[in-house]
C-alpha positions in Angstrom: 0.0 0.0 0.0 1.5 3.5 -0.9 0.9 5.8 1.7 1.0 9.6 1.5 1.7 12.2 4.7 0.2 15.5 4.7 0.4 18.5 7.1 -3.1 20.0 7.4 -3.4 23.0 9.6 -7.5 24.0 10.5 -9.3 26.4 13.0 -11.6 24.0 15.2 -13.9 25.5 17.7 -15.0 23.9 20.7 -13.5 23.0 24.3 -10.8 20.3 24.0 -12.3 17.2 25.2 -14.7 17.8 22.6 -11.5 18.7 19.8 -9.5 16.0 21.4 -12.2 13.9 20.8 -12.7 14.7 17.5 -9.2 14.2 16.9 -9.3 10.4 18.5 -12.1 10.0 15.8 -10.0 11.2 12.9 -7.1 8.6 13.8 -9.6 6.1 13.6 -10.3 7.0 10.1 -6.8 7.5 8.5 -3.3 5.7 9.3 -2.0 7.5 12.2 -2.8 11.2 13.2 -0.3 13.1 15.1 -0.7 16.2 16.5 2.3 19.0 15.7 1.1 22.0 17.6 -2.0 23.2 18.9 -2.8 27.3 20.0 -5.5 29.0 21.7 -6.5 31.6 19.8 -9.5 32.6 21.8 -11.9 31.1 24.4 -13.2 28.1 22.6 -11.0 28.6 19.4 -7.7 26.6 18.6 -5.6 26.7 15.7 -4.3 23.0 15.5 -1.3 21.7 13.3 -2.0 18.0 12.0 0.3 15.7 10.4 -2.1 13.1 8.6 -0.9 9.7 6.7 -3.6 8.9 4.2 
């Protein structure tokens, strides 16, 4: 199988148990999911830095 890695950086909006959450969900659907960097950019907002394998 040829597997691609890809950096995606995305706003997500929420508390974090509820984006770390989402997050568990998202490594269930591709190859591995690893989080780079994560920044609060208000109350409730985060800018998180993904790298995904496809």
């Amino acid at each position: 199988m040829n597997q691609k890695t890809t950096k995606l950086q995305a706003i997500l909006e929420g508390d974090e148990a509820t984006i770390n959450s989402a997050l568990e969900k998202a490594d269930m659907i591709y190859t591995a999911v690893f989080e780079i960097g994560r920044q609060q950019i208000s109350p409730g907002i985060f800018r998180v830095t993904l790298e995904i394998t496809l």
